[in-house]
C-alpha positions in Angstrom: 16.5 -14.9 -24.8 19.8 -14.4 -22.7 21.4 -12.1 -25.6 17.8 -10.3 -25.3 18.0 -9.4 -21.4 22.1 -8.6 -21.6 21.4 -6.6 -24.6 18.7 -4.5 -22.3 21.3 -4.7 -19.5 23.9 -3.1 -21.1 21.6 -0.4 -21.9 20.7 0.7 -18.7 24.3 0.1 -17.5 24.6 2.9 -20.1 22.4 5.1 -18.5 23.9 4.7 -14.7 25.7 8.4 -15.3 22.6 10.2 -15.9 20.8 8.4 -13.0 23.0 9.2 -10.7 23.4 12.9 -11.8 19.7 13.2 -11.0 20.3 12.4 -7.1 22.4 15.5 -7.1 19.4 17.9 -8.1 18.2 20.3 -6.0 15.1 18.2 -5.2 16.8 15.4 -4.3 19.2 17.1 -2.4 16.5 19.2 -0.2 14.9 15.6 0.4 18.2 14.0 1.4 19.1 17.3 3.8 15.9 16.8 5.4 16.3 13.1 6.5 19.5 13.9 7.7 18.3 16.5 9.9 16.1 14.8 11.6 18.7 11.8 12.2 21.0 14.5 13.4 17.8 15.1 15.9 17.1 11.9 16.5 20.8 10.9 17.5 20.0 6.7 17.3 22.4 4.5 18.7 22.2 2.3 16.0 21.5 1.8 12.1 19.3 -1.6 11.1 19.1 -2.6 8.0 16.4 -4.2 6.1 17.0 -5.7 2.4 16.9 -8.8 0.4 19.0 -9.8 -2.9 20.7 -7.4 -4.9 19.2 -4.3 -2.0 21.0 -6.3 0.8 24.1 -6.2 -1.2 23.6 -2.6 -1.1 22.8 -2.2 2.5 26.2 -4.1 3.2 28.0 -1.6 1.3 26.2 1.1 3.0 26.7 -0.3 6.6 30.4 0.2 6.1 29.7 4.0 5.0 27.7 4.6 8.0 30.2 3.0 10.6 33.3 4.4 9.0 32.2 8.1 8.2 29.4 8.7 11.5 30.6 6.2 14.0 27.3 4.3 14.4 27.2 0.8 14.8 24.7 -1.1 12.2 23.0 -4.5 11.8 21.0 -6.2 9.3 17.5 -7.7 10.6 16.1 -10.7 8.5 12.7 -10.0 7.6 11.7 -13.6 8.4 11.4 -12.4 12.0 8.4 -10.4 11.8 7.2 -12.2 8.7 7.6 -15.9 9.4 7.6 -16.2 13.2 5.9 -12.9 13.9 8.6 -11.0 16.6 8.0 -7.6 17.4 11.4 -6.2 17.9 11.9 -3.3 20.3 13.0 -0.2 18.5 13.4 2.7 20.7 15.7 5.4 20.0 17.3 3.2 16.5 16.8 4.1 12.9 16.2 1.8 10.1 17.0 1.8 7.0 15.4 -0.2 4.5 15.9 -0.6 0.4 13.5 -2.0 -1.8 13.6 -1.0 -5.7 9.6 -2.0 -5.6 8.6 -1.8 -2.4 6.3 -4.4 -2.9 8.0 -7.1 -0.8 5.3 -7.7 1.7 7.5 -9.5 4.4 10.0 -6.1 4.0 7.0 -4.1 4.6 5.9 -6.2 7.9 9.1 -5.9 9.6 9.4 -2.4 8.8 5.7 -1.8 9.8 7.0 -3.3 13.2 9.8 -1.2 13.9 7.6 2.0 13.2 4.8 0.3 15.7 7.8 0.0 18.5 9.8 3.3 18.2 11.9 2.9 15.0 12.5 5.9 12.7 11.8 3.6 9.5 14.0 5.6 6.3 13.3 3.7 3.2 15.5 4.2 -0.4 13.3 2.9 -3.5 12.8 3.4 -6.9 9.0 3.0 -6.4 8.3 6.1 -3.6 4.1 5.2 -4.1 4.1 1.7 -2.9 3.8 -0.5 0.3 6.7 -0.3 2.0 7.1 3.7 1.3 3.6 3.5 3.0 4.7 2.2 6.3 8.1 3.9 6.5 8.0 7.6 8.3 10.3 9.1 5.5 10.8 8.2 1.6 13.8 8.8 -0.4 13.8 8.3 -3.8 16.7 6.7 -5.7 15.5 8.2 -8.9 17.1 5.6 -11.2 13.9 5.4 -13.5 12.0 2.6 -15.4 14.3 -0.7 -15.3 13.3 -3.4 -17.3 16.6 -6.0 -17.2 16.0 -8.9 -15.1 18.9 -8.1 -13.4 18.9 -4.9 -11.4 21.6 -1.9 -12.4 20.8 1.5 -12.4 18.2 0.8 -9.1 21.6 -1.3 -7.6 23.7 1.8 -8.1 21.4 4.5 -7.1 20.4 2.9 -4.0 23.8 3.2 -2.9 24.6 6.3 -4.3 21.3 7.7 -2.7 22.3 6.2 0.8 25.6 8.2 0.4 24.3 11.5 0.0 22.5 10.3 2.9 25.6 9.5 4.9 27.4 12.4 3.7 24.2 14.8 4.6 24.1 13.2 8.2 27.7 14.0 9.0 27.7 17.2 7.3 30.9 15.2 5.1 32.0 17.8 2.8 34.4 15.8 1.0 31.9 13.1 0.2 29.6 14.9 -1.0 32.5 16.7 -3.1 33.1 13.5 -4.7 29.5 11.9 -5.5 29.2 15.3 -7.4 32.0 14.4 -9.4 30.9 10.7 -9.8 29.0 11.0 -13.0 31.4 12.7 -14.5 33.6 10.0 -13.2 31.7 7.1 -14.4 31.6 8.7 -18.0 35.2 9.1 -18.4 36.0 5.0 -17.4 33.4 3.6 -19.5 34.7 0.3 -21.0 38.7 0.4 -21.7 41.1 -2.3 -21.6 40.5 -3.4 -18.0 36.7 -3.8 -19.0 38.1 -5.9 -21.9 40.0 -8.0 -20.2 38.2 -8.7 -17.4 35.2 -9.5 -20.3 37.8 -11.8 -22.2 39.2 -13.6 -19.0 35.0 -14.1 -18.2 34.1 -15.5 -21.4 35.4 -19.6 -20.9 35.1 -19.8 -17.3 32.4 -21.8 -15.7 33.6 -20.9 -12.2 34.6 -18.0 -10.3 36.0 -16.6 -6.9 34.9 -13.2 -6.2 37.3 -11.8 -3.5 37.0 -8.5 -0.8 35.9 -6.9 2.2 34.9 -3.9 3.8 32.9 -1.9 1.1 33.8 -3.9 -1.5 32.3 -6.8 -0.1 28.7 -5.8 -1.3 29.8 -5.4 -4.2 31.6 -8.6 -4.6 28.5 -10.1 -3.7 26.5 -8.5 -6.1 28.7 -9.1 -8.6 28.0 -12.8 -8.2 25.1 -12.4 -8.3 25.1 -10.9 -11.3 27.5 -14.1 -12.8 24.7 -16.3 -11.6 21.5 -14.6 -12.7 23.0 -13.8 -16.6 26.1 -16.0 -18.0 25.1 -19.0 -15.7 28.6 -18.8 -14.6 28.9 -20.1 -10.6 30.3 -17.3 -8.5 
């Protein structure tokens, strides 16, 4: 069963080039473009995040974009607040952003159902744009990465971050960020696999233990990436 869901891993990790092309298509683009302009309107003194699992990883990786290219101080919110012990949190003149590949999570939906209810601009990225959390969030942007059937989330992982640049880069009219997510698909094609893929494969296959080490905006991916460890070679990370 665990050669089953790797094998339907790897395909989809196959497939991240093409789904991130697609967030660089005139509709996705003229959806991005809009969000920004009305953050660029709405000016909010800070960026709260909203996410659980491999979508929180994301939303760490993001909060670094967002404080090093615009500035703008960010936090992550646990949905437990709302969820478990039912605060309202006051949300005047802040933006959230929450990322949910279903948007089914019903305690993501009830804090971000809060924040609308007190002020908050709610953006949400998801790979599901018809669902319950899209329903509750004043704008929708979807991460496009298409049907995903691995236990263990890639192309939705990728694209959500790769969604939430264009986002960044739209916001602070970045130029040379959005130069380079262009080129990323392009990018990701030419470094498939190689000999640092190999090794790092071969150095993987005994061990039973691992340290994953980084910070800044690598450090949401480290995490996922031991995440990933855990959830399909068993390996502790």
């Amino acid at each position: 069963m665990t050669q089953k869901l790797l094998t339907s891993m790897a395909r989809e990790v196959a497939e991240m080039p093409e789904a991130v092309a697609r967030l660089a298509s005139d509709a996705a683009r003229s959806v991005s473009k809009a969000v920004a302009r009305e953050l660029q309107q709405l000016a909010p003194k800070a960026l709260i995040t909203v996410a659980r699992g491999s979508s929180d990883h994301a939303a760490t990786y993001l909060s670094y974009a967002v404080q090093m290219v615009l500035g703008l101080p960010v936090a992550s919110i646990g949905p437990s607040i709302q969820s478990v012990y039912g605060q309202d949190l006051a949300m005047d003149g802040l933006a959230a952003l929450a990322i949910s590949q279903s948007g089914a999570s019903e305690d993501i939906s009830a804090l971000c159902r809060s924040f609308a209810k007190s002020g908050g601009h709610v953006v949400t990225l998801t790979n599901t744009p018809k669902s319950p959390l899209a329903a509750v969030s004043t704008r929708v942007i979807d991460v496009a990465a298409g049907p995903e059937r691995a236990v263990a989330a890639t192309k939705s992982f990728l694209n959500s971050i790769v969604a939430g640049l264009w986002l960044v880069a739209d916001w602070a009219d970045d130029r040379a960020l959005q130069d380079a997510l262009l080129a990323l698909p392009d990018l990701m094609r030419a470094h498939k696999g190689g000999e640092a893929f190999q090794r790092a494969q071969d150095a993987l296959a005994s061990a039973k233990q691992t340290m994953i080490i980084a910070r800044g905006p690598g450090l949401g991916l480290a995490q996922e990436l031991a995440l990933k460890l855990l959830e399909t070679c068993a390996i502790q990370a």
